[in-house]
LUMDOFI-593108 format. One record per residue (C-alpha): residue number from 0; residue in one letter; x, y, z. Coordinates in steps of 0.1 Angstrom, whole numbers. Layout:
BEGIN
<rodren n="NUM" res="a" x="X" y="Y" z="Z"/>
...
//
This chain:
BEGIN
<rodren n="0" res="x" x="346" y="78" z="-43"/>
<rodren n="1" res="x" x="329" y="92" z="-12"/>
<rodren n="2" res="x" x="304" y="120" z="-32"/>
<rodren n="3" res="x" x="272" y="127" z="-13"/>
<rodren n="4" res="x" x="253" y="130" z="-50"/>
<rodren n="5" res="x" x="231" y="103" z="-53"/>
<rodren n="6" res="x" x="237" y="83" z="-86"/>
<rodren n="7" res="x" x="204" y="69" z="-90"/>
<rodren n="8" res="x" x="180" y="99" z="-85"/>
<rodren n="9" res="x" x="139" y="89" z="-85"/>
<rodren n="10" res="x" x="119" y="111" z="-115"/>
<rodren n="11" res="x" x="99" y="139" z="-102"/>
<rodren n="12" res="x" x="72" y="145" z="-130"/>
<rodren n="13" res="x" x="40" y="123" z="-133"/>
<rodren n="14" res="x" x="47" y="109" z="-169"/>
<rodren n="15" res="x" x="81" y="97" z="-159"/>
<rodren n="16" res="x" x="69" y="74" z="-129"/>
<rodren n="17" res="x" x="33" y="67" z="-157"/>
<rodren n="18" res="x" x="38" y="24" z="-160"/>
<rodren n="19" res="x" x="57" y="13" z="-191"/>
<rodren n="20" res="x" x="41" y="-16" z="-212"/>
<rodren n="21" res="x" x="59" y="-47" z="-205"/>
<rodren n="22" res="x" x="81" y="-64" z="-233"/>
<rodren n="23" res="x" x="74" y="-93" z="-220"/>
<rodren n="24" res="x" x="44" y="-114" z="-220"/>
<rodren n="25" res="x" x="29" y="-129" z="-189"/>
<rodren n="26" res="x" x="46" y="-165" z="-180"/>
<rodren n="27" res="x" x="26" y="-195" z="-185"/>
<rodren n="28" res="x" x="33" y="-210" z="-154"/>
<rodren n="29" res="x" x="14" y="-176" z="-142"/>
<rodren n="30" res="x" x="-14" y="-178" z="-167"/>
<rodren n="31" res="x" x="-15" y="-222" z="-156"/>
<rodren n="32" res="x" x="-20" y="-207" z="-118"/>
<rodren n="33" res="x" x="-43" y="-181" z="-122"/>
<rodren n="34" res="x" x="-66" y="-201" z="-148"/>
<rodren n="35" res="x" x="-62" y="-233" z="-127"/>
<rodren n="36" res="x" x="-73" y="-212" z="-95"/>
<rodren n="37" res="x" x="-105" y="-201" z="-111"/>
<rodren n="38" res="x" x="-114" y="-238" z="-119"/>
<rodren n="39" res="x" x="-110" y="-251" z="-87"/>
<rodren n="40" res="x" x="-129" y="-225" z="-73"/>
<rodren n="41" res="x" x="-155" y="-235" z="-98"/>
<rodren n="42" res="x" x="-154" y="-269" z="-90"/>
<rodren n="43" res="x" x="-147" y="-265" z="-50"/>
<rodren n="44" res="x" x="-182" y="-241" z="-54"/>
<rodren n="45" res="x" x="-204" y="-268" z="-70"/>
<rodren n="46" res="x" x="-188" y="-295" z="-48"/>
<rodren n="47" res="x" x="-194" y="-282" z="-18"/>
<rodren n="48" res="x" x="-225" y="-258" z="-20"/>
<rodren n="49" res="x" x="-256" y="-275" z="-7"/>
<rodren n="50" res="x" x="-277" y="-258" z="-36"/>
<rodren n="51" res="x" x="-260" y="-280" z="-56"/>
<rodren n="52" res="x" x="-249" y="-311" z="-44"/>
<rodren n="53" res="x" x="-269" y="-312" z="-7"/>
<rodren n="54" res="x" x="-236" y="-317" z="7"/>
<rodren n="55" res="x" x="-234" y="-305" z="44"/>
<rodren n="56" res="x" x="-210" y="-302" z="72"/>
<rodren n="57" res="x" x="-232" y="-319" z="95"/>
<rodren n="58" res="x" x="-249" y="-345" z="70"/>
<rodren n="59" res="x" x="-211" y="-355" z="63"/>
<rodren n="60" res="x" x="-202" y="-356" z="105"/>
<rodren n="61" res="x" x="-233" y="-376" z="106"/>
<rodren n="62" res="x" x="-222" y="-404" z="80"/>
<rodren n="63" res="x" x="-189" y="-410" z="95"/>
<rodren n="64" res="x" x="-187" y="-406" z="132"/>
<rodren n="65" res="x" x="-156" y="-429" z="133"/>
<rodren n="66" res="x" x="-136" y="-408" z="113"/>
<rodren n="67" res="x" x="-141" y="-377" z="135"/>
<rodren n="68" res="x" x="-104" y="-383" z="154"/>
<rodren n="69" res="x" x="-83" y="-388" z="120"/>
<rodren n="70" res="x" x="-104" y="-357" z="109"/>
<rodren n="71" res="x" x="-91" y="-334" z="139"/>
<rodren n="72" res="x" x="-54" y="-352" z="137"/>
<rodren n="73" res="x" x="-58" y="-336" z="98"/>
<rodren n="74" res="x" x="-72" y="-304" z="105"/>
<rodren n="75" res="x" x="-42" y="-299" z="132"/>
<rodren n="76" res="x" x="-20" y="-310" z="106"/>
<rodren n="77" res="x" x="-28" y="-290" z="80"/>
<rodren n="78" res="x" x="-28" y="-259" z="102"/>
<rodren n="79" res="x" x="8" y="-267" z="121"/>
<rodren n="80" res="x" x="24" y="-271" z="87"/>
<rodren n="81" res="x" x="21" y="-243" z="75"/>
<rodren n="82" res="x" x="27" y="-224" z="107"/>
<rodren n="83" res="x" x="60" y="-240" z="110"/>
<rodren n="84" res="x" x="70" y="-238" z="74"/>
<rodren n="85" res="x" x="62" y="-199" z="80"/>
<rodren n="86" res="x" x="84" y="-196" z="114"/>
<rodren n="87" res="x" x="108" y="-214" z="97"/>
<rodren n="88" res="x" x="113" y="-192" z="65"/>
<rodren n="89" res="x" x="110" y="-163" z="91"/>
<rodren n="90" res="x" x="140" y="-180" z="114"/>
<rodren n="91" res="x" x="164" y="-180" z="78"/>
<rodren n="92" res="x" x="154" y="-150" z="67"/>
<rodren n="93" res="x" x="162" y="-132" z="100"/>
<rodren n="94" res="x" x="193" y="-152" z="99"/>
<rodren n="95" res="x" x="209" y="-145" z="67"/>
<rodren n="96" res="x" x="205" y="-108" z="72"/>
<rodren n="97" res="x" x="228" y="-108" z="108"/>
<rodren n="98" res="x" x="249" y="-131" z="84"/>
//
C-alpha cells in the first residue's frame, strides 16, 4: 500500500546497535582456513627465510638457469589468472544487475 512510513526503522540508542553474541559457533571450514593459513605461513616462513634454510632468490636463479623461461611463462600465468577470473566475476556481476 503506497505509505511513505518506513517499515524497517534502524535503532537510534547505543545499546540497541551494541553486537549481540552469536548463537552460533564459528564453522569449521572457517576454523580449517584460518588455522591452516597460520601453518603455512609458518612453514612458507622457515622455508623460505635464509636464517633458516640459506635459501635465496639468487642462489636458486643461479642453480637453474634453464628453467628461467618456464619460470616467467609461470609467474605470467599465475598473475593473468587471476586478473581474468576477477574481470570476469566483475563482467557477470555488472550483468545480472542490468538483467
Amino acid at each position: 500500500m503506497g505509505g511513505t512510513t518506513m517499515d524497517n526503522e534502524l535503532p537510534d540508542t547505543a545499546e540497541a546497535m551494541e553486537r549481540k553474541e552469536t548463537a552460533h559457533a564459528v564453522p569449521a571450514g572457517w576454523l580449517v582456513l584460518f588455522f591452516g593459513l597460520i601453518a603455512w605461513g609458518a612453514w612458507y616462513l622457515y622455508t623460505y627465510s635464509p636464517w633458516s634454510t640459506g635459501w635465496t632468490q639468487a642462489g636458486q636463479l643461479a642453480a637453474a638457469p634453464a628453467e628461467v623461461g618456464s619460470n616467467i611463462f609461470m609467474t605470467i600465468l599465475f598473475t593473468a589468472l587471476p586478473t581474468a577470473a576477477a574481470i570476469g566475476l566483475w563482467l557477470l556481476q555488472r550483468g545480472a544487475k542490468k538483467g
